[in-house]
Structures are given as C-alpha cells and as structure tokens.
C-alpha positions as CSV (number, residue, x, y, z in Angstrom):
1,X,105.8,102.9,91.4
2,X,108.3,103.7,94.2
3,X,107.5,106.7,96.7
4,X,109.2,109.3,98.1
5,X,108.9,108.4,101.4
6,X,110.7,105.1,100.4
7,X,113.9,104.0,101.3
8,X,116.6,101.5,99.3
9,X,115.5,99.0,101.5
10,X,111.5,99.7,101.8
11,X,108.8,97.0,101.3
12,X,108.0,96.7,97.4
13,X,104.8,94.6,96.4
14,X,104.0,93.6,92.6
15,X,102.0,96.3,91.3
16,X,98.4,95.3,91.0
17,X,97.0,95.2,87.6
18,X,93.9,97.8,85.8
19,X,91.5,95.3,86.2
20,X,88.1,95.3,87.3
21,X,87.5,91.1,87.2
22,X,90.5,91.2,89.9
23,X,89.8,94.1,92.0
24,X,86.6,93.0,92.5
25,X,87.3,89.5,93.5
26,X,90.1,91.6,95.7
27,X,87.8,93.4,97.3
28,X,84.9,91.1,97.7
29,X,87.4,88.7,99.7
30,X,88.8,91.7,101.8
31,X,84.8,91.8,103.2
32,X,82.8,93.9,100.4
33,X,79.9,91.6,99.8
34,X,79.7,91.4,96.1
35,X,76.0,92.4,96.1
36,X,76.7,96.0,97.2
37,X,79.6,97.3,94.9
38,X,81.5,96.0,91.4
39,X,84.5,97.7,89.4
40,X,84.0,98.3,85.9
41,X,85.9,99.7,83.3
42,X,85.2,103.6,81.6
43,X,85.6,103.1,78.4
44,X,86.1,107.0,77.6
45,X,85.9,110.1,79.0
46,X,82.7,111.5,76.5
47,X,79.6,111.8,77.6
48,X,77.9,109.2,75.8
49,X,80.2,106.5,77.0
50,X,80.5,108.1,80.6
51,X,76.3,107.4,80.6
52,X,76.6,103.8,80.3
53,X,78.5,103.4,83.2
54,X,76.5,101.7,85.8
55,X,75.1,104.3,88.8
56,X,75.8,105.6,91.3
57,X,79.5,105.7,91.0
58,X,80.9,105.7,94.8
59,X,84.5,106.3,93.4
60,X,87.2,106.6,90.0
61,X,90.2,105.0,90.3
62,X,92.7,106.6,87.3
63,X,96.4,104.9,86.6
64,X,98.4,107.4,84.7
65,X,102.0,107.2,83.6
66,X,104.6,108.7,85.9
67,X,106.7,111.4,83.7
68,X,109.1,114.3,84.9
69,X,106.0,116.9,84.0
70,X,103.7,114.5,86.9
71,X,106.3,114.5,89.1
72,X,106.6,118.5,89.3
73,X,103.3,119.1,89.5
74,X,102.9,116.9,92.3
75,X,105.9,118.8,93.7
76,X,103.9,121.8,92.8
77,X,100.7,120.9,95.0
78,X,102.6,119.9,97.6
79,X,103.9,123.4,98.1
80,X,99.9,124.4,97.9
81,X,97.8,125.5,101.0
82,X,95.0,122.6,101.3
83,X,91.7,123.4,102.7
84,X,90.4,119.7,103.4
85,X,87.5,118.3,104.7
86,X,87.8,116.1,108.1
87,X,85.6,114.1,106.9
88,X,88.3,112.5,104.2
89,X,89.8,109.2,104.5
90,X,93.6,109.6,103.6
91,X,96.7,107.4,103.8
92,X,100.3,107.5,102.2
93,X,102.3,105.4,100.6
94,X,105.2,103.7,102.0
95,X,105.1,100.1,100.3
96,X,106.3,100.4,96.8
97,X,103.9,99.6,93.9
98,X,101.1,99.6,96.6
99,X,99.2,102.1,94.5
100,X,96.1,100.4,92.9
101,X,95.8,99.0,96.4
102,X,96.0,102.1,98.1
103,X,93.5,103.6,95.7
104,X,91.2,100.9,96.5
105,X,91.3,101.1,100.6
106,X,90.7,105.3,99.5
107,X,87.9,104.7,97.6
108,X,86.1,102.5,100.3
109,X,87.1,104.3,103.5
110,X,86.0,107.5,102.3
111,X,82.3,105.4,101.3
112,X,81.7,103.2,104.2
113,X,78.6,105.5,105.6
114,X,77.3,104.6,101.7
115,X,78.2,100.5,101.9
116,X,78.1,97.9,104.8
117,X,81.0,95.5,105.1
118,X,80.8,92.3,106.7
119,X,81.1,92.6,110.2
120,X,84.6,91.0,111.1
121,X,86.0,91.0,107.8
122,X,89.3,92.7,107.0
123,X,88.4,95.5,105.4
124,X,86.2,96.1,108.4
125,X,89.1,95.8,111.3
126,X,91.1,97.7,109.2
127,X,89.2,101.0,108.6
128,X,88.2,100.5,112.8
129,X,91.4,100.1,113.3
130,X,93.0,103.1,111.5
131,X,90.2,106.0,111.8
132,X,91.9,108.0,114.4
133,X,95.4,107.4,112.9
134,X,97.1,110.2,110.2
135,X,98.0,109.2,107.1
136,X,101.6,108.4,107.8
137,X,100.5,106.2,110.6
138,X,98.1,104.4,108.4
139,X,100.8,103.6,106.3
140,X,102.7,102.2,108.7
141,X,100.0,99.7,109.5
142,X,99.3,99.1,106.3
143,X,103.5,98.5,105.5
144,X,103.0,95.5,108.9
145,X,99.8,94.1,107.9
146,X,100.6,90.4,106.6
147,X,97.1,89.6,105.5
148,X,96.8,92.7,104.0
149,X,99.9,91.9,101.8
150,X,99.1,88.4,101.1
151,X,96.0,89.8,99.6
152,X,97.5,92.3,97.6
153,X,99.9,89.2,96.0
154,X,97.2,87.0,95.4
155,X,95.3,89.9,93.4
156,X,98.8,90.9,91.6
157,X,99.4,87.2,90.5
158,X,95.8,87.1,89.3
159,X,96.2,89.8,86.5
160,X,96.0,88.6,82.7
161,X,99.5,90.6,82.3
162,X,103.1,88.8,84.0
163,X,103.4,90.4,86.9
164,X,106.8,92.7,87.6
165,X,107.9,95.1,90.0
166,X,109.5,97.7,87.3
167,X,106.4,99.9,86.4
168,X,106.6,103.5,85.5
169,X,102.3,104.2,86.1
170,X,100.7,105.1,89.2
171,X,96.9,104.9,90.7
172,X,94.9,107.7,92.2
173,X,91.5,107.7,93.6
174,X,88.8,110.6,92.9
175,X,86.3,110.6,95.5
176,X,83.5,113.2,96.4
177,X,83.3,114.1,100.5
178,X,81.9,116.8,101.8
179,X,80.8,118.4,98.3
180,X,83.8,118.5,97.2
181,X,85.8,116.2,94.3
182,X,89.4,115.0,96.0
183,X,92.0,113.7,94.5
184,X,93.7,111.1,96.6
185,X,97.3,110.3,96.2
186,X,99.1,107.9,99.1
187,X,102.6,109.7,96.9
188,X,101.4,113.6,97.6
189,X,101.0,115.1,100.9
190,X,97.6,115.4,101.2
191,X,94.3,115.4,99.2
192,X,94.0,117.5,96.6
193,X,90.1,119.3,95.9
194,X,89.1,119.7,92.5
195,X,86.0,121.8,93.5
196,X,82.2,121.6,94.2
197,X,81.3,118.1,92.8
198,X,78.0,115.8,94.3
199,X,77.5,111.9,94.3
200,X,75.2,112.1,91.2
201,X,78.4,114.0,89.3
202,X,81.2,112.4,90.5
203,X,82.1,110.9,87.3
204,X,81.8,113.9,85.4
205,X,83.5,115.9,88.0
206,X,86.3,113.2,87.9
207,X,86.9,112.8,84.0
208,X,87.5,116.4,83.7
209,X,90.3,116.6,85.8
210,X,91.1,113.7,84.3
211,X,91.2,114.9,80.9
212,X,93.0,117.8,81.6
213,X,96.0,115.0,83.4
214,X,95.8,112.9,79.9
215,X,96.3,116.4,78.1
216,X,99.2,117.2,79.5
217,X,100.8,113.7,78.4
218,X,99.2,113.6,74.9
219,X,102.2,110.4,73.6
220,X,101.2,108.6,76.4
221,X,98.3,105.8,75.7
222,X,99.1,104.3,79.1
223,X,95.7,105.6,80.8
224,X,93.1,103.5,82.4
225,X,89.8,104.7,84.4
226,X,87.8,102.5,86.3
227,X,84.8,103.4,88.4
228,X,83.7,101.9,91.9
229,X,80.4,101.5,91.4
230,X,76.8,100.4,93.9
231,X,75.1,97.5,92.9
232,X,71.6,98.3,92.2
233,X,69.4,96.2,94.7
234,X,67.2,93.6,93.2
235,X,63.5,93.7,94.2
C-alpha cells in the first residue's frame, strides 16, 4: 500500500505476503534463531480458537483492507492527543508496500528485552543502530538499507500468491509495552493505545480492537491475523 509520506518517485517493494511459513523463514534469516519465536496463523477471533494459539504471544500482526472509512479514521487519530510510552519502538513508512515488513521490525523491536538475537545478525545492528533515532529517521534508514531490501524481495517472491505491487491491504502491529495495548502503524503518526492490556492478554486485548476494525468493513473478507509467538523451551 502506498504512504502518505510517499512521493511519485518513492521506493516501492512487492508487498510481502500473510504468511507465517515465510515470515518465519524471513525472520529467522534476519537473526531470530528459530528456537525462540515462530508466526502462526489465528484462525478466528473467538475465544475457543484464540486458546489454541500457541503462548505467550509476544505480538499480532493484522492486514486489513484499505477503504475511504480506514483512511479517515486514521486521519481522525492523527488529529488525537497521544499519551505514549518511551518505552515503544516506532518507525514510519516511507517505502511503499513495506507494511508486513514494517510490522515485523515493530513487533520485534518493541520485544527484544523478551528474545535474544544473534549477536551480529541484521536484525541485531539494525535495532542498535536505530534506538536513538525518531521514527521518521528510522525510516530513512530503513528506505537505504540494501540488505534489508534484498530481504524483504526474497521473502515477497517466496509467497504461494504472484507477487504484485498493486495491493489495496495494509499491515499493523499490536503490541503490549508498558501495560498498555498499541497499535503500530509506520502510515499514522504515532502509536495509537488501546488501553490497559498485559503479556498474558495481549491476544485478547488485540482481537477486540480487531473486531471492532473488521466491523466497520463487514463486505470485506480480506482480513488476516497472525500472532508472533515464544517458542516454549524444551527440557
């Protein structure tokens, strides 16, 4: 999906594709060992599917279609006061279809005190290398990083679906900081809080704001959920 901060001639990359077999073979070769997280999908937003989803849940990625009534309530929450946390790992968007990418470098950066990344690996330069930037510098180094985008292609090309550049759905990443459940859009200005949430509810906390986004659109199926979750350690 393009951004607002993009220009006629801005970066675009193929969108990446709702998959958990290749975000977790993107991640894993960005420097995630694969013994300490996995993607999976959520197969619905009840409770009794919600309980089979693997614990704990360290983040929700949620792609949702872009329509004129998302676009002015993002406008909408833009014009909002935000009371955010420091503590919250935020970037914007600049690269075009960058989103499930984006989502993916918000759901880790905001859990790296939870997970340990390989010590030299991308992933681990880049979060060193961008914690005492703002988001619109991030996103800069994100828009000249040529491994980074090289990455992102490989993982694009990998999807089970022909990859194209004209997509009308976006990505978002719900993660919980601080006590709080944010809402982490590279296309809004800031974070958004969804209130008091915990690690042990962030997938309930998530699906209901989640819900209440799929409401809104009720002719829309294009929806897709997919938790970051910890491996469980083996003994």
């Amino acid at each position: 999906m393009a951004t607002p901060e993009e220009s006629p001639a801005a970066k675009r990359w193929l969108p990446l594709e709702a998959n958990p077999d290749v975000m977790n073979q993107f991640l894993w070769n960005l420097g995630i060992p694969e013994t300490v997280t996995e993607c999976c999908d959520v197969y619905g937003l009840d409770d009794e599917l919600l309980a089979i989803v693997p614990q704990p849940v360290l983040a929700v990625l949620f792609l949702y279609p872009i329509t004129s009534q998302t676009e002015e309530e993002r406008l909408h929450q833009d014009n909002e006061k935000r009371n955010v946390s420091s503590k919250v790992y935020f970037m914007k968007q600049t690269v075009g279809n960058a989103c499930g990418t984006i989502g993916l470098l918000h759901s880790v950066g905001n859990i790296t005190s939870e997970i340990k990344l390989q010590e030299g690996s991308f992933l681990d330069r880049f979060f060193k290398s961008t914690a005492t930037m703002d988001p619109l510098e991030r996103a800069a180094f994100l828009e000249k990083d040529v491994e980074m985008e090289v990455a992102h292609s490989v993982a694009a090309s990998a999807g089970e679906t022909e990859a194209s550049d004209n997509v009308d759905t976006h990505f978002i990443c719900f993660t919980c900081v601080d006590g709080e459940l944010y809402e982490l859009d590279g296309r809004k200005s800031g974070p958004v809080s969804h209130g008091p949430s915990s690690p042990s509810s962030l997938l309930q906390d998530a699906a209901k704001v989640i819900k209440g986004m799929i409401q809104k659109n009720p002719e829309s199926l294009n929806f897709n959920v997919i938790a970051l979750t910890k491996v469980a350690a083996t003994v």
